[in-house]
N, C-alpha and C positions, 0 to 999 in steps of 0.2 A: 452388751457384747453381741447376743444376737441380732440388734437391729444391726450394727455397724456389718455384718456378714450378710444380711441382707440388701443394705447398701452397695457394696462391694459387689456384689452377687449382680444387682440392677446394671451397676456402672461396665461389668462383665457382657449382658446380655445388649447393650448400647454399642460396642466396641464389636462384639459380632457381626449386629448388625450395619457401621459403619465400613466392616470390609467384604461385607457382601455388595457399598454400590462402588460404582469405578470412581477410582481416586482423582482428583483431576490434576493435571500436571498440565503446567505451560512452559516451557523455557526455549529461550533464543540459543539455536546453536551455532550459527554460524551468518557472519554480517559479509556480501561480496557483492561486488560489480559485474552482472551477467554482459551487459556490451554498452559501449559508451563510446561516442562520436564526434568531433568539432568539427566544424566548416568555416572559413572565412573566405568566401568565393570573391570578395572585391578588392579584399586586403591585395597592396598596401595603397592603394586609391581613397579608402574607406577611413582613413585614418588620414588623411588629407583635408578634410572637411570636419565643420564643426558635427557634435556627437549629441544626434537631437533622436533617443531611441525609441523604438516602438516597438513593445516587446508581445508577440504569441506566446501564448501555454499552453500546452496540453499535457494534459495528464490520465492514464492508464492505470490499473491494475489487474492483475489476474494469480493464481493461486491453483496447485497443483499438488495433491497427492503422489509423494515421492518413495513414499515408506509404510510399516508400520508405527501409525503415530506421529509421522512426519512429513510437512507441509514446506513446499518452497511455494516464498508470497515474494511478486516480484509488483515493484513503479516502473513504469515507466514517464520517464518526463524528457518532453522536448521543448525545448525554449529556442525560437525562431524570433532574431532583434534585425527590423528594418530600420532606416533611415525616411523618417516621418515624410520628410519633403519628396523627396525622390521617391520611395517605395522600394530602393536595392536593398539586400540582404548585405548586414553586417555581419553577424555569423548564425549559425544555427549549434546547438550544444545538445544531444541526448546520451540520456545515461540511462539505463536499465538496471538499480537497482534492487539487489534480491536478499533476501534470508532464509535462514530454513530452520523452522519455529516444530518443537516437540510436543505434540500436543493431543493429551487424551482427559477421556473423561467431558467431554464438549460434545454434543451432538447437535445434530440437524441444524435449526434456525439461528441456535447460540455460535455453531462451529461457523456457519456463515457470515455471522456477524464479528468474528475473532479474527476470521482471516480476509473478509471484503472491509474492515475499517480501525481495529485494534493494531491488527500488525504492521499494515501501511503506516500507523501513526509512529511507532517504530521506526521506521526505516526511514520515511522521511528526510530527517537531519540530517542523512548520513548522504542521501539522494541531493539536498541541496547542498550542501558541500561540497562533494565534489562537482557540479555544476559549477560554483563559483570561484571551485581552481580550474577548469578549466578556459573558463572565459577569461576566468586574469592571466593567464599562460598563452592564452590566444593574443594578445595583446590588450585587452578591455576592461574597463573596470566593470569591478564582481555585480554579478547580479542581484543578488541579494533576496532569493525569494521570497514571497510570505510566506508563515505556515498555513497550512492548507487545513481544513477541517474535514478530515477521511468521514467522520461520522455522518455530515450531510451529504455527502457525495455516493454512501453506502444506503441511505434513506431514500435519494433521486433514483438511482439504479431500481432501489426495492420496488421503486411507485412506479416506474417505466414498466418494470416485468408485470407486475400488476394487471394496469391498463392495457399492455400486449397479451397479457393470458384472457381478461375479460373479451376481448375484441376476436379471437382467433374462433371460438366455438359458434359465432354467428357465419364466421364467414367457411367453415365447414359443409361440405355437399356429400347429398347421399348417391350412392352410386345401383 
């Protein structure tokens, strides 16, 4: 009987110490379209000729402290399709993308890494989706894009800033 109160007593002082660190908590609170745009500058000439595309991508993110504990992580993605032969613009499609992600108990390098590559992965689907109704609404067939791997594209970024922090303190002058 004693041990078991001693036990109990242990599992007691664990649970203390459990809510002295911060708890972590992630959740999605809200999935939306911050601005989203179609262009078909040649239509209806463009759809006259055969549909031999050549598609641009780029792609964006960035991430903003909105709250306490609450982050809006926005894509942006613009998908720019010419016509191979010619080089005119079939359409141009951007959608901007955003959530607003609740989130504590993440600090420094990790919060960085939740909101430059976790949450984009999130949002994503919902980013090429709508892309690909708007291009079938446009008159075109959907784009179809691939998924994109936020996790390397949040690794490039890390080694760019890197390489730009290394480089900045030589080029420093004393005054």
């Amino acid at each position: 009987m004693a041990e078991d109160n001693n036990q109990n007593a242990g599992a007691g002082n664990q649970a203390a110490g459990q809510q002295d660190k911060p708890q972590l908590q992630f959740a999605l609170q809200r999935i939306y379209v911050k601005d989203i745009s179609f262009e078909a500058p040649n239509s209806p000439g463009v759809f006259q000729q055969p549909f031999k595309p050549k598609v641009g991508l780029n792609l964006d993110t960035s991430s903003e402290k909105v709250g306490d504990d609450l982050y809006e992580v926005v894509i942006k993605v613009t998908a720019q399709v010419t016509h191979s032969e010619e080089g005119t613009t079939s359409f141009l499609a951007e959608i901007e993308q955003a959530g607003l992600f609740r989130i504590a108990g993440i600090e420094g390098e990790q919060l960085d890494h939740t909101l430059g590559a976790f949450c984009p992965n999130v949002l994503f689907p919902y980013a090429r989706e709508c892309i690909d109704n708007l291009v079938n609404r446009g008159g075109f067939p959907p784009l179809m894009l691939a998924p994109v791997n936020f996790e390397a594209i949040y690794a490039q970024k890390k080694k760019r800033q890197a390489e730009q922090a290394q480089q900045q303190p030589g080029a420093q002058t004393t005054q």
